[in-house]
MARBA-3410 file (N, C-alpha, C, O; in Angstrom, 1 decimal):
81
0.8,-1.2,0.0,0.0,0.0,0.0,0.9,1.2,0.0,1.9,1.4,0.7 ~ 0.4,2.1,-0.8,1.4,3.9,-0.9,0.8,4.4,0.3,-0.1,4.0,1.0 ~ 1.5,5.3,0.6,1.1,6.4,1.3,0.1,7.2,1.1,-0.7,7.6,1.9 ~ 0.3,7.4,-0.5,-1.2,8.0,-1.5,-3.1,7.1,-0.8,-4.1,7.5,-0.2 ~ -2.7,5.6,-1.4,-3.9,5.0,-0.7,-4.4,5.0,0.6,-5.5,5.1,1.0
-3.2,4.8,1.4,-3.4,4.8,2.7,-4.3,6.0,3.3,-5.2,5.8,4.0 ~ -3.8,7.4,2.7,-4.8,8.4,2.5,-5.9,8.7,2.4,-6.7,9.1,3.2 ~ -6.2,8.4,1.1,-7.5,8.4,0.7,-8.3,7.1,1.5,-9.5,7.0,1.6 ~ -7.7,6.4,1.9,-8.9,5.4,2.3,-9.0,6.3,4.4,-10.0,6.8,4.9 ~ -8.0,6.2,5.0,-8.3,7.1,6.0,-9.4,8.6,5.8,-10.2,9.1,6.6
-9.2,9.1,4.6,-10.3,10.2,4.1,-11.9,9.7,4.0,-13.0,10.2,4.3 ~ -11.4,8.5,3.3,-13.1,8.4,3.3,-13.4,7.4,4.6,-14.6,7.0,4.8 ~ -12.7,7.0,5.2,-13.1,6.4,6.4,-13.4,7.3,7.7,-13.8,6.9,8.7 ~ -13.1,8.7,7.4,-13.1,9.4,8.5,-14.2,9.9,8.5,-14.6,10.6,9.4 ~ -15.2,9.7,7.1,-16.4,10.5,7.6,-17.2,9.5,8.3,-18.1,10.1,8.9
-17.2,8.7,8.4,-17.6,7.4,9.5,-18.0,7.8,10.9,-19.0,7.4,11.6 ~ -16.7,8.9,11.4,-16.5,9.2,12.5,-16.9,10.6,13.0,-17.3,10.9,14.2 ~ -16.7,11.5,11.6,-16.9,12.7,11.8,-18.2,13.2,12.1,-18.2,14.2,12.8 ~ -19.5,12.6,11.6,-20.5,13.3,12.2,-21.2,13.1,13.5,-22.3,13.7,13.6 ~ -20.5,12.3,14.6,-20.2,12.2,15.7,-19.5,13.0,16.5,-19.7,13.1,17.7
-18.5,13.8,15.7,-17.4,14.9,16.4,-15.6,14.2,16.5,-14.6,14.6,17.0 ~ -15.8,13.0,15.8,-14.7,12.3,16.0,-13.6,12.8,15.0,-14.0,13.7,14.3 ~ -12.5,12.2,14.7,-11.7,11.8,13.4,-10.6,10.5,13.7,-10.7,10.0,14.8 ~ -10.2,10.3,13.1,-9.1,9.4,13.0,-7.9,10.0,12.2,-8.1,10.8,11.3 ~ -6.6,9.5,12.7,-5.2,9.5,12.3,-4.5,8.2,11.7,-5.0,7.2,12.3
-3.9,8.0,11.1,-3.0,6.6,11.0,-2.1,6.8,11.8,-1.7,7.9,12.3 ~ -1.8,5.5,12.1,-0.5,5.2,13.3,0.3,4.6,12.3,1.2,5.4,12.1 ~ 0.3,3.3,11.4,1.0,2.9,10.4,-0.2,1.8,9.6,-1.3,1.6,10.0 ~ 0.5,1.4,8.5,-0.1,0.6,7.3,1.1,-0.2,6.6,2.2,0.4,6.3 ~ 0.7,-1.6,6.1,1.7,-2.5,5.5,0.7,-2.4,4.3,-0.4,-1.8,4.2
1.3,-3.2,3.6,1.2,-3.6,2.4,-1.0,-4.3,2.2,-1.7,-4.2,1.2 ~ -1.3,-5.1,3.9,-2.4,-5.2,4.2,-3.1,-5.0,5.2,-4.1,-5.7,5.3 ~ -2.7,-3.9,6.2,-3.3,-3.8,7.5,-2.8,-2.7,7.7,-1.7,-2.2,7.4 ~ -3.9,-2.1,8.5,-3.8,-0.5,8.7,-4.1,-0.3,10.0,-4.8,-1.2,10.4 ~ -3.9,0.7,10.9,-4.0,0.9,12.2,-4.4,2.4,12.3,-3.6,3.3,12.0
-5.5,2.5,12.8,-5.5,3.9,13.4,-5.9,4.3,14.9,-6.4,3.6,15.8 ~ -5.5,5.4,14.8,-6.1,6.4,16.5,-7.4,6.9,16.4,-7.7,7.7,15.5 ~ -8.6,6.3,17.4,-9.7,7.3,17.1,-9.4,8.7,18.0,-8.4,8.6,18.7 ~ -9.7,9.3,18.0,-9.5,11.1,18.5,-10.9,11.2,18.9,-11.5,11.5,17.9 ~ -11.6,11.2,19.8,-12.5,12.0,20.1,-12.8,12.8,21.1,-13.8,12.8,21.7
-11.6,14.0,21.3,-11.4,14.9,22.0,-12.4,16.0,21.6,-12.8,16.8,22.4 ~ -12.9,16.1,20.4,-14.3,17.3,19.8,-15.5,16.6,20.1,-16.6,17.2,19.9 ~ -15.4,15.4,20.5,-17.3,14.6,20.4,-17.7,15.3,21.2,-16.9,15.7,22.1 ~ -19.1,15.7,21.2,-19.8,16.1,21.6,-20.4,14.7,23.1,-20.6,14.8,24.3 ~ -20.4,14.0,22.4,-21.1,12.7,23.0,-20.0,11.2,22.3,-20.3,10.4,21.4
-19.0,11.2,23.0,-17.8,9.8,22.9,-18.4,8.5,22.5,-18.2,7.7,21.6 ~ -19.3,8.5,23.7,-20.4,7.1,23.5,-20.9,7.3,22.0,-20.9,6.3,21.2 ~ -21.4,8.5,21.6,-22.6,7.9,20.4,-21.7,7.5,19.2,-22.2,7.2,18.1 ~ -20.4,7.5,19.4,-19.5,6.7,18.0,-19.5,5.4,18.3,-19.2,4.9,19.4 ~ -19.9,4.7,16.8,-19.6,3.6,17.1,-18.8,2.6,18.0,-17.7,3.1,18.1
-18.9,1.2,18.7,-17.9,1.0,19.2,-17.3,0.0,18.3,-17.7,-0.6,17.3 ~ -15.7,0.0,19.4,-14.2,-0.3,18.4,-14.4,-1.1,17.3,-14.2,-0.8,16.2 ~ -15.2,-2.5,18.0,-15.4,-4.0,17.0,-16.1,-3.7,15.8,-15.9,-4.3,14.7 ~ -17.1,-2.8,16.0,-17.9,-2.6,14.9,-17.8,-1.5,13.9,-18.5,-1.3,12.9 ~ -16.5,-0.5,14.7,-15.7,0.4,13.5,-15.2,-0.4,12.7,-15.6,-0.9,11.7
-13.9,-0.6,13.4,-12.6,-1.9,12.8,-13.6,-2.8,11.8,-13.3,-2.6,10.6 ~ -14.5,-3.5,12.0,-15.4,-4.6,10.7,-15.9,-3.5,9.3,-15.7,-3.5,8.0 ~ -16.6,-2.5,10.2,-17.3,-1.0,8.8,-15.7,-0.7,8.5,-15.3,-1.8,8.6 ~ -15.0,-0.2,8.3,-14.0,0.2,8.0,-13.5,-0.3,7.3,-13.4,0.3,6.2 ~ -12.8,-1.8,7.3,-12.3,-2.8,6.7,-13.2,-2.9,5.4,-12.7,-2.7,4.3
-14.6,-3.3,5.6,-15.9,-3.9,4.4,-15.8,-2.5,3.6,-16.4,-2.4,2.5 ~ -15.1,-1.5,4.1,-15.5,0.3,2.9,-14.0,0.4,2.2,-13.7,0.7,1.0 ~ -13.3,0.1,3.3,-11.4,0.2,2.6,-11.6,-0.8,1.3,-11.6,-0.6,0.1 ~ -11.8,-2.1,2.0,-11.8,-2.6,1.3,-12.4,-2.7,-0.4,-11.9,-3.4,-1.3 ~ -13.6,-1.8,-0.6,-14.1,-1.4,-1.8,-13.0,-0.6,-3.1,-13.0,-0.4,-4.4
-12.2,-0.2,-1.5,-10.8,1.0,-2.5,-9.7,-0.2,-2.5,-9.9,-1.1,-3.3 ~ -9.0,-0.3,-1.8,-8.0,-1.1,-1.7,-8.4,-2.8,-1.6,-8.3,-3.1,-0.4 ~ -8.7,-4.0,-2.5,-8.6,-5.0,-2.1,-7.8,-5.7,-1.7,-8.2,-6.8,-1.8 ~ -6.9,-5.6,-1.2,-5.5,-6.0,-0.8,-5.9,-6.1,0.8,-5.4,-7.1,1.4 ~ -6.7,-5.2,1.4,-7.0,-5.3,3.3,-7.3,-6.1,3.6,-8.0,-6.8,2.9
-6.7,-6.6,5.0,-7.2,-7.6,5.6,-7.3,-7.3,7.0,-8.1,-7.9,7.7 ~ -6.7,-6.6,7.2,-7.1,-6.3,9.0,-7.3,-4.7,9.3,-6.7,-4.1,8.5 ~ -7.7,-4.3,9.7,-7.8,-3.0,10.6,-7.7,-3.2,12.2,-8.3,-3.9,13.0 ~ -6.9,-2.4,12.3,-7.3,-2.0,13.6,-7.5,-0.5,14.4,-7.0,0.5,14.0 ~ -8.2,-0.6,15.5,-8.3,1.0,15.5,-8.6,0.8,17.4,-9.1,0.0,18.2
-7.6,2.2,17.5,-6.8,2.2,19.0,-7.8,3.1,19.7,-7.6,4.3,19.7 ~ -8.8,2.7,20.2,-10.2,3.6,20.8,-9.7,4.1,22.2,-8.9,3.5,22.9 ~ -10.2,5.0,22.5,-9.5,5.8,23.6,-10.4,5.3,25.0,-10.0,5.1,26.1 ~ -11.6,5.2,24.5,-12.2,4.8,25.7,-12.2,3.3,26.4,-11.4,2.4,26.2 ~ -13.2,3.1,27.1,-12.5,2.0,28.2,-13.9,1.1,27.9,-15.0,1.4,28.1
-13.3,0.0,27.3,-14.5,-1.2,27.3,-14.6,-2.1,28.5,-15.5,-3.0,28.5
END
C-alpha cells in the first residue's frame, strides 16, 4: 500500500466518524493492515460513535471497496471497554 492509498482510504473512512465529532489519524499501514487512532477529544457525545469492533469490521468492508489488498484494521479507541 502507498502512502497515497493509505490516505484516501483514512479520508473516506473518517467521515464514518466525523459526524459524531470524532476523526481518526494513521498510526502505520503495511502492504495489508492498517491501524489507526480514534480522536474523540471534539465529540460532543464519545459514547454515540460507534464501538471499536464494529468500526474496525465497517471500516475494513469500505477500505476494502478502494484497496482490495485489506485484511485487518485495527483501531486504537481511547475509551474503556
Amino acid at each position: 500500500m502507498t502512502p497515497e492509498i493509505a490516505e484516501l482510504l483514512k479520508n473516506s473512512l473518517a467521515t464514518l466518524v466525523e459526524q459524531d465529532g470524532g476523526t481518526i489519524e494513521i498510526v502505520q499501514f503495511t502492504g495489508d493492515s492498517m491501524e489507526f487512532n480514534l480522536l474523540l477529544d471534539s465529540a460532543e457525545c464519545a459514547e454515540c460513535v460507534m464501538p471499536k469492533q464494529f468500526l474496525e469490521q465497517v471500516f475494513l468492508d469500505q477500505a476494502q471497496k478502494i484497496y482490495g489488498n485489506l485484511r485487518s484494521v485495527l483501531i486504537n479507541d481511547p475509551r474503556k471497554e
